[in-house]
C-alpha positions as CSV (number, residue, x, y, z in Angstrom):
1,X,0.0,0.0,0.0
2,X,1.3,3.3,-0.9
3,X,1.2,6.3,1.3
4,X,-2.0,8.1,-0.9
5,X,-4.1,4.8,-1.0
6,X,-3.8,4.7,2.8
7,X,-5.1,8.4,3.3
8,X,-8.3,7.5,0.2
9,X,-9.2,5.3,2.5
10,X,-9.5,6.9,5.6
11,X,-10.9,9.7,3.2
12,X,-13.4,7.5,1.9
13,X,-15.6,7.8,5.3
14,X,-17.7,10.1,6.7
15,X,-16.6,13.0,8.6
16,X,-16.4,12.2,12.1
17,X,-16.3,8.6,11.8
18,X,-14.8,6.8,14.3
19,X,-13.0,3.7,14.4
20,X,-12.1,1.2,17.2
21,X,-8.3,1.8,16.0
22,X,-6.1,4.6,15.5
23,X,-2.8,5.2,14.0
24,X,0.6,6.3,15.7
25,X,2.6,9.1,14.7
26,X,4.1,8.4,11.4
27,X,7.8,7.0,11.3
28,X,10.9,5.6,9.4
29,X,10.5,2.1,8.6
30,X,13.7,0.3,9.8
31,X,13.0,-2.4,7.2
32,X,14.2,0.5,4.0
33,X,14.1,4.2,5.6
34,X,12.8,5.4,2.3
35,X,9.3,4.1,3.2
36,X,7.3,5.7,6.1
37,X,5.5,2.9,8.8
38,X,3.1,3.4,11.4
39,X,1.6,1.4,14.7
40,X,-2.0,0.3,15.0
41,X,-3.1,1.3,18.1
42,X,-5.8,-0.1,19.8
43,X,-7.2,3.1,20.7
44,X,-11.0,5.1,19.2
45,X,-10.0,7.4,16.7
46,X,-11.6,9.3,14.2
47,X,-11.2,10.3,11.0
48,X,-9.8,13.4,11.1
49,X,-7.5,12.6,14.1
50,X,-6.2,9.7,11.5
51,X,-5.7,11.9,8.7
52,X,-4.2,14.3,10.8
53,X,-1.4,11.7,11.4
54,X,-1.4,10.4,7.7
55,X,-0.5,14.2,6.9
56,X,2.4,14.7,8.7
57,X,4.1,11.9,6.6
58,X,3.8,14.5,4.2
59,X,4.8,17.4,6.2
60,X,8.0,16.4,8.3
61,X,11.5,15.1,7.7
62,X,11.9,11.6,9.0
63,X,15.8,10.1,10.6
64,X,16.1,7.0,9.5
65,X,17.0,4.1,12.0
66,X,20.9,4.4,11.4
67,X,20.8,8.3,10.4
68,X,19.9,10.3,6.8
69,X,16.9,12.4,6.8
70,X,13.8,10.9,4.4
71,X,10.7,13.2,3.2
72,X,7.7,10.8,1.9
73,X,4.7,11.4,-0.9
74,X,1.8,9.9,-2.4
75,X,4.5,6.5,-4.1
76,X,5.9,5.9,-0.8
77,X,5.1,2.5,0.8
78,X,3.5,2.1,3.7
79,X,4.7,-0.2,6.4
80,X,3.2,-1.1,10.1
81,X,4.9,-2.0,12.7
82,X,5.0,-1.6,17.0
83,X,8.1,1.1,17.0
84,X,11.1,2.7,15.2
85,X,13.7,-0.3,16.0
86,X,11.6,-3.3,15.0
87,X,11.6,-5.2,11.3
88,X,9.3,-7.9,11.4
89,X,9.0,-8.6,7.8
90,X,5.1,-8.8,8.5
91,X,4.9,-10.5,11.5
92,X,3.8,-7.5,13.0
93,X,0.5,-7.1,10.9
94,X,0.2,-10.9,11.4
95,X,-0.3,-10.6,14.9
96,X,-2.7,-7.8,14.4
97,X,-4.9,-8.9,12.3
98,X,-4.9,-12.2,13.9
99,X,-5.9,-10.0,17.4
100,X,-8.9,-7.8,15.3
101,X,-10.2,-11.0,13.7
102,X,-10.0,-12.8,17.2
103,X,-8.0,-15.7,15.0
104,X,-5.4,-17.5,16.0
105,X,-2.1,-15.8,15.9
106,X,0.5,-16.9,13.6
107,X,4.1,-15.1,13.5
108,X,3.7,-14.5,9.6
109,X,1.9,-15.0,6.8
110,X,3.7,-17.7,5.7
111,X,2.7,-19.6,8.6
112,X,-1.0,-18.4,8.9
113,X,-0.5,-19.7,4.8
114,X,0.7,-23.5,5.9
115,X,-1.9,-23.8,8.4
116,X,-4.8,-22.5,6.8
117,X,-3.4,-24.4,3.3
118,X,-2.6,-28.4,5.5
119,X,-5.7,-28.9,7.3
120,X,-7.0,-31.9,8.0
């Protein structure tokens, strides 16, 4: 998901909406500091106070990790994870989907793949 597909979507509601979830302040991803990452935090937000948080990915300079300064735009991926330091390769959004669906939890999607594809 790119950074302008993540704020059409959250524009996409009604003003005012508000969601079970909210969004941390924007950050480097440590996984490629060119790309911007975010927590889901389980937290009532609204709309605005979502988009408000989607915006300053466009408005500030971000420190990568390890140093250099990155500004980000509508191409720039979007990544989720709990913090600045971690790279989980997608276990991250693994474990939090796995939390909002009430599912088992699985430590990537590679495993929630293998168990949901060998069933007996």
């Amino acid at each position: 998901m790119e950074l302008l597909e993540l704020k059409q979507h959250i524009e996409s509601f009604k003003p005012n909406t508000e969601f079970k979830y909210s969004l941390s302040y924007p950050f480097s991803w440590r996984g490629s500091y060119a790309e911007v990452a975010f927590e889901i935090v389980n937290e009532p937000s609204t709309r605005e106070e979502i988009l408000d948080r989607i915006e300053l990915a466009y408005t500030k300079t971000f420190m990568g990790y390890k140093g250099g300064d990155y500004t980000y735009n509508d191409n720039t991926d979007v990544n989720f994870e709990e913090d600045t330091s971690s790279y989980t390769d997608g276990a991250y959004c693994a474990r939090i989907i796995s939390e909002i669906e009430g599912s088992k939890p699985y430590l990537s999607e590679e495993a929630r793949l293998v168990g949901l594809a060998f069933t007996e």
